[in-house]
N, C-alpha and C positions, 0 to 999 in steps of 0.2 A: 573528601569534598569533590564533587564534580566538578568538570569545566564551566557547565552551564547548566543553572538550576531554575527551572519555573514554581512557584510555589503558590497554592492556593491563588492562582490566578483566576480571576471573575471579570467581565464585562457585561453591561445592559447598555441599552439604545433605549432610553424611556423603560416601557414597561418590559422588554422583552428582554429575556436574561440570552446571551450568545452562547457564552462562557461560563460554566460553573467548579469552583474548585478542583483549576485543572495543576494538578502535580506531574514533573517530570526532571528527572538527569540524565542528562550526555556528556557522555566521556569526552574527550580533547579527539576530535578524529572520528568520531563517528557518526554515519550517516542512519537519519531518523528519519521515517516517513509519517505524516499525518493524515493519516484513510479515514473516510467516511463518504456519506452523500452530500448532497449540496446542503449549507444552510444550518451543518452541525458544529460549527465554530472556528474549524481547520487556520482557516485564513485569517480571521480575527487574531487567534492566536499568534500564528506567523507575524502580523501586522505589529501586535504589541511587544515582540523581543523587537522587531526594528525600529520601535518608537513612532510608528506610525498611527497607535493607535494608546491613548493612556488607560490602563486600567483600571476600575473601582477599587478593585481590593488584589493584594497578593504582591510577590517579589520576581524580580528577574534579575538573577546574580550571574555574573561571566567571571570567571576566575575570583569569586567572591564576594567580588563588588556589586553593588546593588545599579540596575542599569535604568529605572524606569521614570529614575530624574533627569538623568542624561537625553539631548536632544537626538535626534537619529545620525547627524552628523561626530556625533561625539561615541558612536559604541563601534566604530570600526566593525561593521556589518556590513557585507554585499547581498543585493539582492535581484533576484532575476525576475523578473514580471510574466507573466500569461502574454501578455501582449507585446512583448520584447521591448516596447518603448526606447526605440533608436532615436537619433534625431535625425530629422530626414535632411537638414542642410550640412552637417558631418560626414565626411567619410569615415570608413570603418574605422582607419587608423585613428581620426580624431573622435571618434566616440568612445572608442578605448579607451584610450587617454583622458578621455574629460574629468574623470576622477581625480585625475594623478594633476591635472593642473588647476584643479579647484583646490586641491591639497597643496599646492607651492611644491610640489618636488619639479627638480632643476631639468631645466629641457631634455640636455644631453641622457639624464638617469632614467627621464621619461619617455624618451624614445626607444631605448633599449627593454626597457618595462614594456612596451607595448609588443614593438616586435618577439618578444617571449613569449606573452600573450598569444598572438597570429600563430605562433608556431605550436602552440602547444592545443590550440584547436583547430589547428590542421589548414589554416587558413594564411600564409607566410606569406605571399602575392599579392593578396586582394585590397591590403590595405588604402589601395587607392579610389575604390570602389566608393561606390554612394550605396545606402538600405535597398532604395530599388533597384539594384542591380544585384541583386544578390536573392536567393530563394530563401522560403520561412526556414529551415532548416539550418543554412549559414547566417541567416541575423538572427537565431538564436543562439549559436555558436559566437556573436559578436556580442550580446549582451552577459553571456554569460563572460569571457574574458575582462568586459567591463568590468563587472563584480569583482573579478578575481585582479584584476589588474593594481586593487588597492589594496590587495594584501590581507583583507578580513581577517578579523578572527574566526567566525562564524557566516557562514553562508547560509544562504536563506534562499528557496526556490519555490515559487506561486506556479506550480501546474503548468510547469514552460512548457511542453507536449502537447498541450490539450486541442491548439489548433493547426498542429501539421498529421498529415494522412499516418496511417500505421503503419508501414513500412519504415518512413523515416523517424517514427517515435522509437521503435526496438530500437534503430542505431543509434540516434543518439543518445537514447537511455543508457545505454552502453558506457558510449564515451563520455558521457557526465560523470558517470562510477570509477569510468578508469582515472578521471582527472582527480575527481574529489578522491581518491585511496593513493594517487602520486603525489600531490598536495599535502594529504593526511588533514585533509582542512575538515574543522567540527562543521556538520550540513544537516539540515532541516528540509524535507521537501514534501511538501502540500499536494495529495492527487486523490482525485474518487474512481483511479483506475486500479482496482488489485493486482492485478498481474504487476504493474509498474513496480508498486510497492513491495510486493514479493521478490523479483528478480533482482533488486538495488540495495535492497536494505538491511543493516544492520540490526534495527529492530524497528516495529512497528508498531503506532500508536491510534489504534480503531475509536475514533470518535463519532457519540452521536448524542444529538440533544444540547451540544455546549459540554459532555464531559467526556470522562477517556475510559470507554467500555472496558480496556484491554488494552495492557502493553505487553509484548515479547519480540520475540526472534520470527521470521517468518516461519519456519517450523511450528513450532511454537500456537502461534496465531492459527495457523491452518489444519494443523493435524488436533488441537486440546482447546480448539474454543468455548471459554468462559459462562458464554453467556447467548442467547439465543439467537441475539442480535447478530453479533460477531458469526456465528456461526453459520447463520444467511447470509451474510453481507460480503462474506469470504469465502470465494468458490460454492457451487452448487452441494445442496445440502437435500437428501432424501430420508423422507419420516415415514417409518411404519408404525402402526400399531401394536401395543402391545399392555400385557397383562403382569399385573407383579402377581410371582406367587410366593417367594419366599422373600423378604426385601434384605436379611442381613445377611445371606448367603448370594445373592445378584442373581436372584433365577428369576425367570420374567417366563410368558408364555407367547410365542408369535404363529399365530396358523397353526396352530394343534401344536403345536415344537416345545417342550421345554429348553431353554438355554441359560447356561451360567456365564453374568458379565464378567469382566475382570474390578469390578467393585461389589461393595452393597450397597444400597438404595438406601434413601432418606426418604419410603413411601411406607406406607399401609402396604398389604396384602391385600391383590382386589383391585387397586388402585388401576385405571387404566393411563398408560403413558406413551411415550413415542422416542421409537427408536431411530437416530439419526445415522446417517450415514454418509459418505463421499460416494461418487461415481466409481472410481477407481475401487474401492471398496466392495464395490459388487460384480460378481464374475455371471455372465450366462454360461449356463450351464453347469454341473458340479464338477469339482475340482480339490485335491488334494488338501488338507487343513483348511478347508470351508464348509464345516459341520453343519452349517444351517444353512436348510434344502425348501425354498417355495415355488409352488406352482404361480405359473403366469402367464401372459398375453400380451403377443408384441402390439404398440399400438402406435410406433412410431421408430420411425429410422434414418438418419442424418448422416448423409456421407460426407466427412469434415479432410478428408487428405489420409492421413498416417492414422487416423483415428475416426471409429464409429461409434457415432451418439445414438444408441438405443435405448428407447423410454419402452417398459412394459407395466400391465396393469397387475399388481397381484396382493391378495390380502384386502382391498377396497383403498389403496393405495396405490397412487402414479409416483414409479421409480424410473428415474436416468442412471444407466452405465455406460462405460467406456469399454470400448473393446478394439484391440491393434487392427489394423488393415491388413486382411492379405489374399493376393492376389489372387491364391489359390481356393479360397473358401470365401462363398459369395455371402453377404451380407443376409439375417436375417428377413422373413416377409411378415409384414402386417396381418397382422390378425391372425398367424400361426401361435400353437401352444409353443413354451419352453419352460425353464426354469431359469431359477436365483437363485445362486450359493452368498452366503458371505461367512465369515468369521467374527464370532464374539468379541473376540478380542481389538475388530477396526468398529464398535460399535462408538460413537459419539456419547457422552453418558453429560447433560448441561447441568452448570451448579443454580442457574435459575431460569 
């Protein structure tokens, strides 16, 4: 039995289904992200394990128990908001605390509860502070301690990142992970940023439409996406054309090429199909165990730092690769010939 089990969870708002038969288990301790775009249920979701929101149909069990009669005060859940929702007449240190003294634990146990808190988001000074003296970055560091300050079973996090700049989202991305893995605290966290969700997570749950396209490991997600969806939605995806020619052996035909995938097909012979790919996945120029050799035409060039975004034309196909930075070898020119290697075996092969 898991820690924490969602089962056939459904919600509607009148006509409009959010939620459809959404299944999931987390372990006691691990951190789960909820990916998608806006609109695909993520948050609803999140909302109904805190009891913020009641569902139509389906269970939410924590250590067994069924949670979705209990009022949001009764399942010892922390939860951090998008919008840090401080109190602006509290100082840090009493916004901390507000938990711990709406809960009756005794002053002395809850000042020491706090200052643990401070310390442990790196914040051990500031408790005298007010919200507005502090940057988006430290009162979301105070909201988060909030959560945590009452001991949750389960933590729950609404896209706390979404409105502080990128630089300070990678750090504190960070230190949320490092907290929640010293903790060991079971965590949920809601974001339509893949990167986030890749970098932090235990595993990942790619939703759209109200259900869960895909759940794995970020590995997983990224390198054996399911589904077409998933496989757009997570990291840049390039589709070439292609021709089955023998479907229960994996031979396809691309630009005159025969190639054998590392499966067989569940197509006809004849069939025309598309063959997916990563950036990474495609090398300019040929290169050692990358059997498959296309002509093309550069038709775009992105100088990103440590890394160059080369889009070329080849096959009646627009493909993106990446290629290292280096100093010594000048970046491709537009509208110059080159080639595409890649290997069968990084070919993307979707089961719908």
């Amino acid at each position: 039995m898991a820690f924490l089990e969602i089962s056939r969870l459904e919600k509607s708002f009148g006509p409009l289904h959010v939620v459809r038969d959404f299944n999931l288990d987390i372990e006691q301790g691990e951190f789960v992200s909820l990916l998608g775009p806006s609109g695909c249920g993520k948050t609803t979701v999140l909302r109904m394990v805190a009891g913020f929101e009641t569902p139509n149909h389906g269970a939410i069990r924590i250590e067994g128990r069924d949670m979705v009669r209990q009022r949001p005060n009764q399942r010892k859940i922390g939860m951090v908001f998008q919008a840090y929702a401080l109190f602006p007449n509290l100082t840090v240190a009493q916004n901390v605390g507000f938990g711990l003294k709406v809960a009756g634990v005794p002053r002395r146990e809850a000042a020491d509860r706090v200052a643990e808190m401070l310390a442990l988001i790196g914040l051990p000074d500031l408790g005298g502070r007010y919200p507005f003296q502090l940057s988006g970055g430290q009162q979301q560091r105070v909201a988060l301690a909030r959560a945590l300050a009452v001991r949750p079973r389960v933590l729950l996090l609404d896209e706390p990142l979404s409105a502080l700049d990128a630089k300070i989202r990678v750090s504190l991305r960070t230190e949320i992970r490092a907290i929640q893995q010293r903790l060991a605290i079971t965590t949920i966290f809601v974001t339509h940023d893949q990167e986030e969700a890749l970098s932090i997570s235990d595993r990942i749950v790619v939703m759209n439409g109200g259900i869960a396209e895909q759940v794995g490991t970020p590995f997983q997600i990224y390198n054996h996406p399911t589904t077409k969806f998933v496989a757009n939605f997570v990291g840049t995806l390039n589709t070439l054309p292609a021709e089955v020619v023998d479907p229960s052996a994996g031979i396809v035909r691309v630009g005159g090429q025969t190639i054998r995938l590392p499966e067989s097909l569940e197509r006809a012979a004849g069939t025309r199909i598309g063959l997916a790919l990563r950036p990474e996945a495609l090398h300019l120029g040929t290169a050692e165990g990358r059997e498959v050799v296309l002509p093309a035409t550069i038709s775009d060039v992105q100088f990103l730092g440590s890394v160059i975004r080369v889009r070329a034309e080849t096959q009646g196909a627009s493909v993106a690769l990446d290629t290292f930075n280096r100093a010594d070898v000048p970046p491709p020119q537009v509208g110059s010939p080159a080639q595409i290697s890649f290997s069968a075996r990084d070919v993307i092969v979707l089961e719908h």
